[in-house]
C-alpha positions as CSV (number, residue, x, y, z in Angstrom):
1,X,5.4,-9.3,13.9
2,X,6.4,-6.3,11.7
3,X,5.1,-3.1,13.5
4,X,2.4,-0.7,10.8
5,X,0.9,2.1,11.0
6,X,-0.8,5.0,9.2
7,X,1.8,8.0,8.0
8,X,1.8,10.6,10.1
9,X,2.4,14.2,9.4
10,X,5.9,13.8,10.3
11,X,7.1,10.5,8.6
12,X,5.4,12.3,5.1
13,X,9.5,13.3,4.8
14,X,10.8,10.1,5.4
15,X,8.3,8.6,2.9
16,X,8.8,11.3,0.1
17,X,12.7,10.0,0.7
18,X,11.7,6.4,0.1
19,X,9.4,6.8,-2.6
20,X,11.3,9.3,-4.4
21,X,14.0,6.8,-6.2
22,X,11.1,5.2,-7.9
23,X,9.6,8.8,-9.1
24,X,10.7,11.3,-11.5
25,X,8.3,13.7,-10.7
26,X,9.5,14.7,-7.0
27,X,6.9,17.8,-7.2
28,X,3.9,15.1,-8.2
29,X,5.2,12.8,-5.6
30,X,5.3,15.3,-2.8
31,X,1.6,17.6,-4.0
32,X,0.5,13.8,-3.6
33,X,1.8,12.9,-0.1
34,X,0.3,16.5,0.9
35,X,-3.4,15.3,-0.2
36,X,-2.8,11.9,1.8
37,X,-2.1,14.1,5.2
38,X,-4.6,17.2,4.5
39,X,-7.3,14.3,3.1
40,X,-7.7,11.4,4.8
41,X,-11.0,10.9,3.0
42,X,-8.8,10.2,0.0
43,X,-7.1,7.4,1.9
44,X,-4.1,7.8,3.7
45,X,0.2,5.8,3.5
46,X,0.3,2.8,5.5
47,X,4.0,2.3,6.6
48,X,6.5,-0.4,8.2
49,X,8.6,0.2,10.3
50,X,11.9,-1.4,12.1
51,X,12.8,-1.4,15.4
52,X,14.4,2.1,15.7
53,X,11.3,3.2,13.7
54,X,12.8,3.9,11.0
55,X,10.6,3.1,7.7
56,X,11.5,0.7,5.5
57,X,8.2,-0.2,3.8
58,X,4.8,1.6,2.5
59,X,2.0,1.4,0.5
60,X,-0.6,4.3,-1.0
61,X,-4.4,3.3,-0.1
62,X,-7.1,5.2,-1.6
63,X,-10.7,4.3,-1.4
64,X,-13.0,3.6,-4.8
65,X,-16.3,2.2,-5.0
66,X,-16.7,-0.8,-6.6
67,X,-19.5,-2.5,-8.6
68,X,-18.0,-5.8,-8.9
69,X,-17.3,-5.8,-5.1
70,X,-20.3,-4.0,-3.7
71,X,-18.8,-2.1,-1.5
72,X,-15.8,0.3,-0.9
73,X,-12.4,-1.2,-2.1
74,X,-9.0,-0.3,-1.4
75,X,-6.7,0.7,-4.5
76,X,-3.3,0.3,-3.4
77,X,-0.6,2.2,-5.4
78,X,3.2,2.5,-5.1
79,X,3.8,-0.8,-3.0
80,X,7.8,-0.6,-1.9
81,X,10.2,-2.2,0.3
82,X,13.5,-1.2,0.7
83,X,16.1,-3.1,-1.4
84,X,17.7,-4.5,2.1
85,X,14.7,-5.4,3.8
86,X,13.4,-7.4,0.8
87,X,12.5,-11.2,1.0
88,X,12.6,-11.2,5.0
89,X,8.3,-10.8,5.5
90,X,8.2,-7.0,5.5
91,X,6.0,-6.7,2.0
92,X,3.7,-9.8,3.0
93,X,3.4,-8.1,6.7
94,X,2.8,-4.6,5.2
95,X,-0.2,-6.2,3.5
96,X,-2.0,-8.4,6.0
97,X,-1.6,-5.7,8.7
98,X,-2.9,-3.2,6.2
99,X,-5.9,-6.0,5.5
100,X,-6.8,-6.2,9.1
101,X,-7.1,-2.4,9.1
102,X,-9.2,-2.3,6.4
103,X,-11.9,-5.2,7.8
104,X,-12.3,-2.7,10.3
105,X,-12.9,-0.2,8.2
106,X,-16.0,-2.1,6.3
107,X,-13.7,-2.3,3.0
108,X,-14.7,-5.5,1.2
109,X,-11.3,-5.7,-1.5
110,X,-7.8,-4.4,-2.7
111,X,-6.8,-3.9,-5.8
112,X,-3.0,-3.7,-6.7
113,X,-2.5,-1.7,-10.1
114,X,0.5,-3.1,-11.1
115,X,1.5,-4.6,-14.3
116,X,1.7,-8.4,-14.1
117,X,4.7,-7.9,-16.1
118,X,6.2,-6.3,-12.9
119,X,7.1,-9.6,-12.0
120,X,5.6,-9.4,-8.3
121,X,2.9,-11.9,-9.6
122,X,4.3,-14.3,-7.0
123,X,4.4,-12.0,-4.0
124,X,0.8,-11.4,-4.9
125,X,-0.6,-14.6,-5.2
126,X,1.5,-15.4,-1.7
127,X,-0.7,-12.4,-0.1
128,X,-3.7,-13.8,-1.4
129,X,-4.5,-11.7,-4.4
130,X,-5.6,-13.1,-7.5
131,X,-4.6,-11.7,-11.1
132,X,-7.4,-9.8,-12.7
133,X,-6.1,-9.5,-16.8
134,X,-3.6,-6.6,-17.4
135,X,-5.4,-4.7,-14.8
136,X,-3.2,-5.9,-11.9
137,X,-4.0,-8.1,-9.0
138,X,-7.6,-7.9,-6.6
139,X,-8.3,-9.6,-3.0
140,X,-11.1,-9.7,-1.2
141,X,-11.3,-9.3,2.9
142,X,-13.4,-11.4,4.5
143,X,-15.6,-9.9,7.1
């Protein structure tokens, strides 16, 4: 089972460092991590991590309310794995872990804004999401 957990304070480094090959905007990308630690009522990182806790994995959760769902959903932005830990469980187990955290929250969905031209439709619909037009991909959580 791939260990997860909520970024702390002091992984917000080690996440800038992972996220930061995917952004151009390092100021954006680190006044954003700042809100996620300062606000958790925003939402917060959820992380995976390897056996020398390292991270090789995250995800950025923040809350919306949703019409269609009724309740509070998850928007989940910047979804990445490191290249080397790719296609070994770690995205699919940074998902269902973060799923069971939000059930316990009382969140009733996720929503993935990513492009279906990404081509991560697959990884998607193996996590249980289903495509929603251009908008990206959307999953409920049972209660």
């Amino acid at each position: 089972m791939i260990g997860c957990r909520r970024m702390s304070a002091a992984e917000r480094p080690d996440v800038f460092a992972l996220l930061a090959s995917e952004r151009a905007d390092h100021v954006a990308l680190g006044k954003a991590l700042t809100l996620f630690v300062e606000r958790e009522d925003f939402g917060f990182v959820w992380v995976a991590f390897a056996d020398d806790e390292s991270i090789v994995a995250c995800v950025l959760v923040s809350y919306a309310i949703s019409t269609e769902a009724g309740g509070l959903v998850a928007a989940l932005d910047d979804i990445l794995v490191l290249p080397g830990a790719r296609r070994t469980g770690i995205g699919t187990g940074l998902l269902e872990t973060l799923a069971t955290h939000l059930r316990a929250m009382d969140i009733v969905g996720m929503r993935a804004s990513v492009p279906r031209a990404s081509g991560l439709q697959r990884f998607f619909s193996a996590c249980g999401f289903a495509v929603r037009d251009d908008e990206g991909y959307v999953r409920g959580i049972d209660p």
